[in-house]
Kinemage of the C-alpha trace (Angstrom):
@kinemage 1
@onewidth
@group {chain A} dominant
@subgroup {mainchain}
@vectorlist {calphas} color= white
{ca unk a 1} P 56.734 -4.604 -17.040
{ca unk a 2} L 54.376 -2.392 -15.098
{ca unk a 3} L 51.599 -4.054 -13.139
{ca unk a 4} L 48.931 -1.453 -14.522
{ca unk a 5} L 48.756 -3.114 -17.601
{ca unk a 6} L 48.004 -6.342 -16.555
{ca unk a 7} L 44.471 -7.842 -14.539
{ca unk a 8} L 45.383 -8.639 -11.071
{ca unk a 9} L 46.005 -12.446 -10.342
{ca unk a 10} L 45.337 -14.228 -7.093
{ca unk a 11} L 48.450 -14.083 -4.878
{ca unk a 12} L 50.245 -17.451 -4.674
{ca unk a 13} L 53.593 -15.943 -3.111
{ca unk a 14} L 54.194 -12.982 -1.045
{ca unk a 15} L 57.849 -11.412 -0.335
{ca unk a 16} L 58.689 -8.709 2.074
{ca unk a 17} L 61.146 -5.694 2.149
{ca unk a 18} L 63.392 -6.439 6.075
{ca unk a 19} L 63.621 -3.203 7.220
{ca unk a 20} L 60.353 -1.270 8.074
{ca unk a 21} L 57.873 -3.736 6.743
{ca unk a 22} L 58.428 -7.013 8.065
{ca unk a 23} L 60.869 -6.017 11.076
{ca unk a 24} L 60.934 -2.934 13.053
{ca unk a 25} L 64.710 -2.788 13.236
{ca unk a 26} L 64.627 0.992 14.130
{ca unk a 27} L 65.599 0.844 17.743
{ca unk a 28} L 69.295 -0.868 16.847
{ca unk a 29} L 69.860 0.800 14.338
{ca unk a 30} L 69.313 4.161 16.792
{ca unk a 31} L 71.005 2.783 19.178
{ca unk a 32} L 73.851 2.686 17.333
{ca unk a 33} L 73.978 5.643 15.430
{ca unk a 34} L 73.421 7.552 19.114
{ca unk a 35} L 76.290 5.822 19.831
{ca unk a 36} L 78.618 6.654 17.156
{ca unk a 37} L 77.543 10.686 17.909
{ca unk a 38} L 77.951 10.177 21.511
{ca unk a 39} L 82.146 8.844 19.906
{ca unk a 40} L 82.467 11.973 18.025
{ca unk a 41} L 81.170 14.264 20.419
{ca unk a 42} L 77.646 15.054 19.470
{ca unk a 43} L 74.289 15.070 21.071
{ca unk a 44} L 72.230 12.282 20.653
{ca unk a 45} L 69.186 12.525 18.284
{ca unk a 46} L 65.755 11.598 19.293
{ca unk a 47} L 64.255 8.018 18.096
{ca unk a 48} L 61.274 9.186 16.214
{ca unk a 49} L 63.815 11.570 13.431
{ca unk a 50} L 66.245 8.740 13.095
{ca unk a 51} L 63.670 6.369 12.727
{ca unk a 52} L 62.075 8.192 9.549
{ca unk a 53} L 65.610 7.524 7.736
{ca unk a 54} L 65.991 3.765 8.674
{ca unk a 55} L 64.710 2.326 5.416
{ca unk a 56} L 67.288 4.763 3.230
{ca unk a 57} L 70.259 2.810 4.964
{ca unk a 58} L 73.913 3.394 6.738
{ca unk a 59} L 74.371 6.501 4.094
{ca unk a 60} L 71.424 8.396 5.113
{ca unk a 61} L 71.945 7.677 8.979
{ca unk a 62} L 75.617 9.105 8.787
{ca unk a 63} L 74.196 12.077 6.993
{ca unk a 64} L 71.226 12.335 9.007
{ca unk a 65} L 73.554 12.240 12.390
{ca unk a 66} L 76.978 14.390 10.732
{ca unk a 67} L 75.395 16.017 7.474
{ca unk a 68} L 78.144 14.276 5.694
{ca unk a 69} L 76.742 13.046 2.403
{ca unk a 70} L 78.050 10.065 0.086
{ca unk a 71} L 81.727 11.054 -1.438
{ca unk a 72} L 82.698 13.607 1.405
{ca unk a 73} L 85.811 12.674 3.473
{ca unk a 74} L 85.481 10.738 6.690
{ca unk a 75} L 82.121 9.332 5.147
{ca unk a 76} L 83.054 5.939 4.426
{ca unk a 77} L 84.657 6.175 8.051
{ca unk a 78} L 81.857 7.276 9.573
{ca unk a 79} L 79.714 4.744 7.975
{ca unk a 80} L 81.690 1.895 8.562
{ca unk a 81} L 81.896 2.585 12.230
{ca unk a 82} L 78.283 3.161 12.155
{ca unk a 83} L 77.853 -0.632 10.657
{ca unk a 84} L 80.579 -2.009 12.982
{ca unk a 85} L 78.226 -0.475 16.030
{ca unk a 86} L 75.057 -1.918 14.702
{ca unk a 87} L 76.704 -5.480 13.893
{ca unk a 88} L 77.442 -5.183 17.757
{ca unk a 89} L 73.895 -4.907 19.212
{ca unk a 90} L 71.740 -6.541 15.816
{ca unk a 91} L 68.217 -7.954 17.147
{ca unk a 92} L 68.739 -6.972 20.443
{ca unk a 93} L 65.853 -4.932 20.474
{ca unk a 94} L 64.915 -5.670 17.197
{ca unk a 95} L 61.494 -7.382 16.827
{ca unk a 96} L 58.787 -8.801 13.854
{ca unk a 97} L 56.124 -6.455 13.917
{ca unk a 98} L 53.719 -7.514 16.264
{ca unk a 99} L 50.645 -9.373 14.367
{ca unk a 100} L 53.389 -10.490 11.271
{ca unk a 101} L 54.229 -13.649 12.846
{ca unk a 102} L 51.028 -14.849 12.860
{ca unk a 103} L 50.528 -14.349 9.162
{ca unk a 104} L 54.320 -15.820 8.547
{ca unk a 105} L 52.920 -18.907 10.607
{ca unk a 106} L 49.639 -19.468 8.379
{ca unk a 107} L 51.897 -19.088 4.962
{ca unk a 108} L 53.572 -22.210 6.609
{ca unk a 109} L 50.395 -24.227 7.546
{ca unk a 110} L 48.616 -23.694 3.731
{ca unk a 111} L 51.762 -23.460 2.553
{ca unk a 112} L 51.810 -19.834 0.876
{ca unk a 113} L 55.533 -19.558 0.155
{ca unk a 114} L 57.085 -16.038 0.976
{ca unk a 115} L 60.612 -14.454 1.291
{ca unk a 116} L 62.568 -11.070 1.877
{ca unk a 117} L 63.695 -9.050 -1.053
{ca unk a 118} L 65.816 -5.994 0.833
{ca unk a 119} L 68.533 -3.691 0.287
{ca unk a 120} L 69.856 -4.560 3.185
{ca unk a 121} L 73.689 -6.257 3.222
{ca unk a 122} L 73.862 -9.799 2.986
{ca unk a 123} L 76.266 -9.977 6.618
{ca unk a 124} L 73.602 -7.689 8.852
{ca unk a 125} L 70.397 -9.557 6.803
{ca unk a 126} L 71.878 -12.937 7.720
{ca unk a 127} L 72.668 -12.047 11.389
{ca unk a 128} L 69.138 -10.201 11.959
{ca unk a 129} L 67.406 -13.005 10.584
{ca unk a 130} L 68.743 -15.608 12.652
{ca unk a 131} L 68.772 -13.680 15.721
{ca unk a 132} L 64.946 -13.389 15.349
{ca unk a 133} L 64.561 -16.913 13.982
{ca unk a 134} L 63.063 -15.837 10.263
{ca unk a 135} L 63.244 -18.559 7.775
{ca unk a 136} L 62.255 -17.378 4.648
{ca unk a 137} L 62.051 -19.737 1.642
{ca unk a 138} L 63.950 -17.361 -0.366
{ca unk a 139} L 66.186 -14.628 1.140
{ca unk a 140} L 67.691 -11.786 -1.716
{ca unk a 141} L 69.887 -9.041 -0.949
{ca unk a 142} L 71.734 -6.851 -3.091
{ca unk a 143} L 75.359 -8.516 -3.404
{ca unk a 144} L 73.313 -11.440 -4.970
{ca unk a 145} L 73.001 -10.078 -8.587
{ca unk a 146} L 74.834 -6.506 -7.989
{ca unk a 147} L 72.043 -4.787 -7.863
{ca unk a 148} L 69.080 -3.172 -5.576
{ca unk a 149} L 65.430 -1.827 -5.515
{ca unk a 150} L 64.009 -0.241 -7.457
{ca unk a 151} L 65.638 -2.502 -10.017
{ca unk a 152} L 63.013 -5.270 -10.007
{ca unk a 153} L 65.745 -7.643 -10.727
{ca unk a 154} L 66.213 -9.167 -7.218
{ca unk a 155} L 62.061 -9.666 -6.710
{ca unk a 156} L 62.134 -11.200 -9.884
{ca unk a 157} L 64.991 -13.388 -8.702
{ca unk a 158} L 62.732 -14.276 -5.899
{ca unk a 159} L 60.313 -15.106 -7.629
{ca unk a 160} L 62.343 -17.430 -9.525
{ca unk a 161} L 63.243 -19.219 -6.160
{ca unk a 162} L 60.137 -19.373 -5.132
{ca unk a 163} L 58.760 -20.953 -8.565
{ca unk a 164} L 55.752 -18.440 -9.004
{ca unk a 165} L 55.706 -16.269 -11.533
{ca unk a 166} L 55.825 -12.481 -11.107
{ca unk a 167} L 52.215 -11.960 -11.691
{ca unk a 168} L 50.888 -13.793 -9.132
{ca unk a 169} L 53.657 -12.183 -6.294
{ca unk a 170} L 52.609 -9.713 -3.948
{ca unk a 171} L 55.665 -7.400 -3.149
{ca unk a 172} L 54.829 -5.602 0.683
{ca unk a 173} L 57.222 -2.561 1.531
{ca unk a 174} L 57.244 0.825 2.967
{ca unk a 175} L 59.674 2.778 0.379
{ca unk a 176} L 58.748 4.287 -2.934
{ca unk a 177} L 61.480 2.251 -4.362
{ca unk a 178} L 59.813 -0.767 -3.076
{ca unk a 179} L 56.515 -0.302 -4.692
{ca unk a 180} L 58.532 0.800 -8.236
{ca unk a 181} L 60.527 -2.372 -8.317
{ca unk a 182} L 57.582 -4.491 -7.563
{ca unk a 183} L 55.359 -2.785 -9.988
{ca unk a 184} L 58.688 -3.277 -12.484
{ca unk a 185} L 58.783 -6.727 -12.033
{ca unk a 186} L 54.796 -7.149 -13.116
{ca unk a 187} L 53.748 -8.006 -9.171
{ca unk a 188} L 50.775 -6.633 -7.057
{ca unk a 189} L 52.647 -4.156 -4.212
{ca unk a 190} L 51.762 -3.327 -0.852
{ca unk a 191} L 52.054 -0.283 1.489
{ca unk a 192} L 53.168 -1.061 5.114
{ca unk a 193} L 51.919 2.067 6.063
{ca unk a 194} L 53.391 1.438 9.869
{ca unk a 195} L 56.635 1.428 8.602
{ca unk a 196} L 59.725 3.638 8.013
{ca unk a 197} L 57.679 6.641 6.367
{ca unk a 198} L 58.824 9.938 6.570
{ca unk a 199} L 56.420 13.074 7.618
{ca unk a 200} L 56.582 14.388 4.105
{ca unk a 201} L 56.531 11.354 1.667
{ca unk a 202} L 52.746 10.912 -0.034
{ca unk a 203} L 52.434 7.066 -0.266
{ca unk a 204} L 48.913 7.677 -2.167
{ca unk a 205} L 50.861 8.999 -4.830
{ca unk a 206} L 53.496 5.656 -5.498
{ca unk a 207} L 50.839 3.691 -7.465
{ca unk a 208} L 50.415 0.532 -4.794
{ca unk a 209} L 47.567 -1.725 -5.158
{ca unk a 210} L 47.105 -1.113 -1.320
{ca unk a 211} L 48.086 0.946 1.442
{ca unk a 212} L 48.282 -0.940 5.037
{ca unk a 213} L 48.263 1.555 7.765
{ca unk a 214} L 48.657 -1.522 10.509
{ca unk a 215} L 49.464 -4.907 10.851
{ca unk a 216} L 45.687 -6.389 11.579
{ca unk a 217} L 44.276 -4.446 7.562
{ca unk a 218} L 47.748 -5.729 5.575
{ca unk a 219} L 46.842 -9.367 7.321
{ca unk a 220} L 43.311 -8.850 6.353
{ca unk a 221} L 43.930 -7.769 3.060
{ca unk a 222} L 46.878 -10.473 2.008
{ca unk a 223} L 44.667 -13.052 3.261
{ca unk a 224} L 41.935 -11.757 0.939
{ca unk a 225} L 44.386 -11.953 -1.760
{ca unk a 226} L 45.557 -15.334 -1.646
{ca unk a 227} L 44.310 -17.763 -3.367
């Protein structure tokens, strides 16, 4: 189902991707890949490069850092050492973005219900979650139904859990695969143009009803939205 075909409804829901749009988790996650080159020898790499490759995951970071790529030996290694490292140090500098809690905090009051749809591990979601004290009414990651974004199966999922249909969902995220599964799954979608967006990726071009380029114009324009 692709969201161009239908009229927009008012937004009774909203659900966030973790990584990049609702937490800036970047400076762990650095942390600990610096770390892991620091192990093998290498030079550390500077914040701002590593944090372009956050939102693609433990995969990307081990390429980013070794140029070892999914399937070549020493990868899983690499990765899993990478993970163990992060697990370590999770929310330790980890934060909300700043303005975010606010709009979390008026969901609650009207109630708007909202949760976290993320490719993100179930073990490292639960852990980063309740080191920054997030409770989300619904909470899907991919070893939930075996699949991730942009399979619009887990927003859809969420939607379910939240008991508002897809059509009246906003999904907010700052990968293309995050605007193509919530445009999948028949819900309005939403840049976080402050997030985990790489120098050379074109947001205009990934169809989202909106593009956010800070916190203060997403809260503005969600609020607008709901109903």
């Amino acid at each position: 189902m692709d969201s161009d075909t239908q009229q927009p409804s008012a937004v009774r829901a909203v659900l966030f991707d973790l990584d990049g749009t609702l937490v800036d988790s970047a400076p762990d996650l650095a942390t600990a890949l610096n770390r892991l080159l620091v192990e093998e020898g290498k030079a550390k790499l500077p914040y701002g490069v590593i944090r372009d490759q956050v939102s693609n995951g433990g995969n990307a970071l081990v390429e980013l850092g070794f140029g070892v790529k999914l399937g070549e030996p020493n990868q899983p290694e690499l990765r899993q050492r990478l993970l163990d490292l992060y697990q370590e140090n999770i929310g330790e500098n980890s934060r909300i973005f700043a303005g975010l809690e606010e709009l979390l905090k008026e969901f609650d009051r009207q109630p708007v219900p909202w949760g976290i749809v993320t490719n993100k591990p179930r073990i490292y979601t639960d852990l980063l979650l309740r080191e920054l004290r997030i409770h989300a009414a619904a909470v899907v990651c991919p070893e939930d139904l075996g699949v991730s974004k942009p399979d619009p199966a887990p927003l859809l999922l969420a939607a379910r859990q939240l008991a508002t249909p897809p059509e009246q969902c906003l999904y907010v995220g700052d990968h293309v695969r995050d605007i193509e599964a919530g445009r999948r799954a028949g819900m309005q979608t939403l840049v976080a143009g402050f997030g985990y967006i790489g120098i050379h990726e074109q947001p205009s071009s990934w169809g989202a009803d909106f593009i956010a380029n800070t916190v203060p114009e997403l809260n503005a324009w969600i609020r607008q939205k709901i109903a």
